[in-house]
Every structure is written in structure tokens, then in C-alpha cells.
C-alpha positions in Angstrom: 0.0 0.0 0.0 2.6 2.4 -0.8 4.9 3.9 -3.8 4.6 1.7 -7.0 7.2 2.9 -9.2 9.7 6.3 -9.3 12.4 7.7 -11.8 15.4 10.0 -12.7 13.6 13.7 -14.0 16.6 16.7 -14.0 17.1 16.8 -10.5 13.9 15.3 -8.8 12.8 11.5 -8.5 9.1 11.2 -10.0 6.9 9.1 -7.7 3.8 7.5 -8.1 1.3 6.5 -5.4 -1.9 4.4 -5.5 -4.2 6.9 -4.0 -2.2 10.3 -4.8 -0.8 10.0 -8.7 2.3 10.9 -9.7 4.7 14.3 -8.0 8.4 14.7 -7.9 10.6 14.9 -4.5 13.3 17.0 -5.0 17.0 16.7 -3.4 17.3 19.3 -1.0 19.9 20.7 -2.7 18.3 21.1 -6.2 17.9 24.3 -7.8 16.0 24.5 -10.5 15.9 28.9 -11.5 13.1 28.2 -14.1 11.0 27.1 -12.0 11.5 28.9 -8.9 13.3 32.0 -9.6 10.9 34.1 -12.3 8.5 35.4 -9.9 10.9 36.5 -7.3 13.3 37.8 -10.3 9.9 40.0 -11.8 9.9 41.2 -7.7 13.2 43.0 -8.4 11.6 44.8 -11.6 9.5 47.6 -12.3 6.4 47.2 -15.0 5.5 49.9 -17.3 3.0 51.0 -14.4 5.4 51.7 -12.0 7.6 53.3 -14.9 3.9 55.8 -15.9 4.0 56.3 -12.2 7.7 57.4 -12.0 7.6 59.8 -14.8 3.9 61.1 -14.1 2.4 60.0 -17.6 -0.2 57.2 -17.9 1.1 53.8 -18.5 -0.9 53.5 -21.3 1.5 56.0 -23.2 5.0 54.0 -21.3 4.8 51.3 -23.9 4.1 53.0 -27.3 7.3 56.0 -25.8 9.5 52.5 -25.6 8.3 51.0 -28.6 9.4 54.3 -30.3 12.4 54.1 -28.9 13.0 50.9 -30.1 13.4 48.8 -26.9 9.5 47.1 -27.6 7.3 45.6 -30.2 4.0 45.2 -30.2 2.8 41.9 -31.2 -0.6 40.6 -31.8 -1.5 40.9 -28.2 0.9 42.5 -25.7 4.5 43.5 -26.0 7.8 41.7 -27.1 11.2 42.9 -25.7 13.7 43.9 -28.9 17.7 43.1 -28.6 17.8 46.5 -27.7 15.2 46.6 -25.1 17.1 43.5 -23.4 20.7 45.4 -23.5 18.7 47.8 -21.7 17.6 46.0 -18.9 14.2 44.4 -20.4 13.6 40.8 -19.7 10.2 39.0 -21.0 7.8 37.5 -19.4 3.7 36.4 -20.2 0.5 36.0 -18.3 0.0 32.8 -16.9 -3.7 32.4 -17.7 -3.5 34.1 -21.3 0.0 33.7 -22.6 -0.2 37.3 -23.7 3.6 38.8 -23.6 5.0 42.0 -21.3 7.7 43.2 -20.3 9.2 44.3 -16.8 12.3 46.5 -16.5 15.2 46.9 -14.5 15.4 50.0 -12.4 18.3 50.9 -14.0 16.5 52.3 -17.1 15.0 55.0 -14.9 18.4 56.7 -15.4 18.6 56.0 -19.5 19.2 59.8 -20.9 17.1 58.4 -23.8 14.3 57.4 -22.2 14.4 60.6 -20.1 15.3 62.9 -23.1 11.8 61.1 -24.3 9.5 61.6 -21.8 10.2 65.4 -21.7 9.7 66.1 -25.6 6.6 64.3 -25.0 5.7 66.3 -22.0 6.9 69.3 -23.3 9.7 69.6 -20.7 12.9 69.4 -22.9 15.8 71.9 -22.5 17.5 73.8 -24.8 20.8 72.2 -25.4 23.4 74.0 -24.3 26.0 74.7 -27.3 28.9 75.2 -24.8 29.1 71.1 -24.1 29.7 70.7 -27.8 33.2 70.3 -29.4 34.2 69.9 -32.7 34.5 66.5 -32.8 31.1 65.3 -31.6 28.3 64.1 -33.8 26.5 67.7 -32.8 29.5 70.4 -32.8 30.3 69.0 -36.6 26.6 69.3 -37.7 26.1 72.4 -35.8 28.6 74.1 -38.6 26.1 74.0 -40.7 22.9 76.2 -40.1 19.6 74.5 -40.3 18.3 76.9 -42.9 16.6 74.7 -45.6 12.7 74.6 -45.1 11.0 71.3 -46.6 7.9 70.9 -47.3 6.5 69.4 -44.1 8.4 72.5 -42.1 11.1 70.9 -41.5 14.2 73.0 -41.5 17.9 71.4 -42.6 21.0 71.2 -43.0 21.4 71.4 -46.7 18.9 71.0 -50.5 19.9 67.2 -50.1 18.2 66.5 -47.1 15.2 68.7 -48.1 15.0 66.6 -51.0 15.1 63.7 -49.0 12.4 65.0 -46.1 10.4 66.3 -49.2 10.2 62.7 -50.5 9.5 60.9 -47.2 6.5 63.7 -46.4 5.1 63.6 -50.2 5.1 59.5 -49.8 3.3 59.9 -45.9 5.8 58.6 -44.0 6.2 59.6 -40.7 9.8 60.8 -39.9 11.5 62.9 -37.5 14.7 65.2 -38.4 17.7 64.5 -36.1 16.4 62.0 -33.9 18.8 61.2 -31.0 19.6 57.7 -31.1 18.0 55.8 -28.1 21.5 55.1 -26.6 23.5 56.4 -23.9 26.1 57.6 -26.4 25.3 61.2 -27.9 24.6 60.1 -31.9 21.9 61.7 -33.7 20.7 60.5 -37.3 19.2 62.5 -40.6 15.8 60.6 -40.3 14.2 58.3 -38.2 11.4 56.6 -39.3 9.3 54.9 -36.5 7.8 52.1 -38.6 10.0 50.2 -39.1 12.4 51.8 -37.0 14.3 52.9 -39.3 17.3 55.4 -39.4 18.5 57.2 -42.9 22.0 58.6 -42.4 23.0 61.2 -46.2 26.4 61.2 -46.2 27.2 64.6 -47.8 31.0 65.4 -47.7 32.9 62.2 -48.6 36.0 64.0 -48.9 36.4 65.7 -45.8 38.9 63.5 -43.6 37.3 64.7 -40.4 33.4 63.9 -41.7 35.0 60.6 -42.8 36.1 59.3 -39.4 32.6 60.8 -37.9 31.1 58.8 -40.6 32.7 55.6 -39.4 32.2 56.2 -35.5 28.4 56.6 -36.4 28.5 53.5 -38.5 30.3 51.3 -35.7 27.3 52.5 -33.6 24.8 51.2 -35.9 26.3 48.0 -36.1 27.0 47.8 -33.1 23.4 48.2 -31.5 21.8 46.4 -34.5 20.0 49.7 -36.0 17.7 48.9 -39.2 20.0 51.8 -41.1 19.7 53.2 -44.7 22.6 55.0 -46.5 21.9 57.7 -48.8 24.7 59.3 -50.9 25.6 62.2 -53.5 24.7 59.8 -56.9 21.4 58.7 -54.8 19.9 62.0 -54.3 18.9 62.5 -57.8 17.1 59.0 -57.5 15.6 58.8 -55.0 12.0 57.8 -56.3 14.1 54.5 -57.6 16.6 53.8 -54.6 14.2 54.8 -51.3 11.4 52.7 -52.2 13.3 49.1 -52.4 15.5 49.9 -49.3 12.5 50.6 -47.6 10.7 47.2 -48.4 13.7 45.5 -47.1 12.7 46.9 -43.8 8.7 45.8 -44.2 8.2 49.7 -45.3 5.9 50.0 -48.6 5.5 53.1 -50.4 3.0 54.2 -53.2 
């Protein structure tokens, strides 16, 4: 009147009894962390509630602000961590009863400059930059040599006719851009265009024989690699074909265009 059968299962001993069914006794010394270590590791994390309620916005608004960052994606139901939403402290988890996927975060991102920086365009808080931390050797001092004086068609203003041209075609094909988009990394890189479907970044490379834009050109690109960016290069010989080249590098990033 007592245990049947039992066997080896990672760690434990399955058993079997005649009036209870089958469980497994564990060595006291086991350890299993998938089991026993997600709740009290999602403990240690914050949710995008307790983000909304850090930064005083809702939390409905915390997960679109990271998706635009890059760091989520929305699936069919709920929200799907990015490799650059995990190097940033996100780890995935998903309901129990529905399976439906979130996210929690670790506290650290409450210090991320580009989450910050984020949250107070969007409330309407953001600074004016102050021109005396730029040198001529970061990604800002260079561009800042050249006045934004340009007005596209969508009120953008820049830099110079090539990326009018280039905003002028993104706003007459209704895509949603921004101009100058901080990258949302800790490092100070900002990009032409950013386009957040797709997220996708659009870098013109306008002086190719300027030693010192050269070796910016290659820092930025390192970057991009580096953090796994959906990036498309535009050059001189493009410009004046755009309505050929934009089109099919956009498709290649799920982007279509009439």
C-alpha cells in the first residue's frame, strides 16, 4: 500500500502512489531557476505601471514612448522585448492564464538619458541644449557648422537641399519621420531621419572628402552596427534618384511606399 514505481527527471525522483498519482521529490539541494526564480526575479523589476507612475504619464503611453524608442514591439496581443530593449535592462515574461507577452524592466532604465530625453519632448519639458558642451569633434559640434536653414515641405528645417530633398520625398510618400532623432542610446549620436515604422534610421552622407566627416562617418557607423539599427545610406549619386533607390531599401525593412 505504498509507492509503485519512481524515476530520474533533471534533479527530482518522479513518484507514483496508489491513492495520490504521480509528483516529484526534489533533493534538497536542487535548484532548478526556471522554475522557482521568475516570480521572485519580476519582484526586483518595475512594470510599465510603476515606470507611468515614476515619470507622471499614464502607463498606457510607457509602452508605445518604448516602442518608439526601439526597446519594444508590439505583437498581436501585448509587447515583445527587442535586442535592444534586453541590453537595456528588459527581460520577457507572459501572463499565466492568457500567454499574452510584457515586459518588466530593470530600475536601471529609470536613469537611461534616452528614455528621459523622451519623456520630456513628449511632456513638453525638454531643455534647450546648451551649445557650450559641444566640441568639434562630436556628432553635434560638426553638424552644428552647418545652419539648419533649408525649409521642406512638411516645415522641416535642414542642414542642406539634399536633405530637403530627402524630407520632401519621405513627407510627399506619408511617412512619418523625424529630423535629427537622437539615437536611443547612452552615447550622444543623432541620425538624418528616423522613421518609427520600421524603425528605421536614414543617415545622407554629404561630404565624402572631408577627412574629419569621414572618421565621424565611421564612429556613427560602428554605432549602428553595433546596437543592430535597421539603417539606410543615402549618398551624392542617390539624391537625384531617390523615387528608384528609397522605395526598395524601404521594403527591405517591411516599409511599402505608393
Amino acid at each position: 500500500m505504498g509507492f509503485n514505481r519512481e524515476r530520474e527527471s533533471e534533479g527530482g525522483v518522479v513518484k507514483s502512489h496508489h491513492q495520490y498519482g504521480s509528483y516529484i521529490a526534489w533533493s534538497e539541494d536542487f535548484k532548478n531557476d526556471e522554475i522557482f526564480s521568475t516570480k521572485e526575479t519580476e519582484k526586483n523589476l518595475l512594470t510599465s505601471t510603476a515606470l507611468g507612475k515614476h515619470f507622471g504619464i499614464s502607463k498606457f503611453r510607457i509602452n508605445p514612448i518604448l516602442s518608439e524608442l526601439g526597446l519594444l514591439q508590439k505583437g498581436v496581443k501585448g509587447w515583445n522585448v527587442t535586442p535592444l530593449g534586453k541590453l537595456m535592462g528588459g527581460t520577457q515574461f507572459e501572463y499565466d492564464k492568457t500567454g499574452i507577452p510584457y515586459v518588466c524592466w530593470n530600475p536601471s532604465i529609470l536613469t537611461k538619458k534616452s528614455l528621459i530625453n523622451s519623456i520630456e519632448e513628449i511632456k513638453g519639458e525638454s531643455k534647450e541644449e546648451e551649445k557650450s558642451k559641444k566640441n568639434d569633434d562630436s556628432p553635434i559640434g560638426f553638424r552644428d557648422k552647418f545652419e539648419a536653414k533649408h525649409r521642406a515641405a512638411d516645415g522641416h528645417y535642414v542642414r542642406s537641399r539634399a536633405e530637403m530633398l530627402i524630407d520632401n520625398w519621405l513627407y510627399m510618400s506619408e511617412i512619418v519621420h523625424a529630423y535629427e532623432r537622437k539615437l536611443p542610446i547612452e552615447e550622444e549620436v543623432y541620425c538624418d531621419f528616423y522613421l518609427p515604422v520600421g524603425k528605421v534610421y536614414i543617415e545622407y552622407w554629404g561630404l565624402e572628402n572631408d577627412a574629419k566627416y569621414l572618421e565621424r562617418k565611421k564612429k556613427k557607423l560602428s554605432i549602428y552596427e553595433k546596437y543592430g539599427f535597421n539603417l539606410i545610406e543615402i549618398n551624392d549619386t542617390d539624391i537625384q534618384n531617390l523615387d528608384d533607390i528609397l522605395p526598395k531599401r524601404l521594403l527591405k525593412f517591411g516599409i511599402q511606399t505608393y
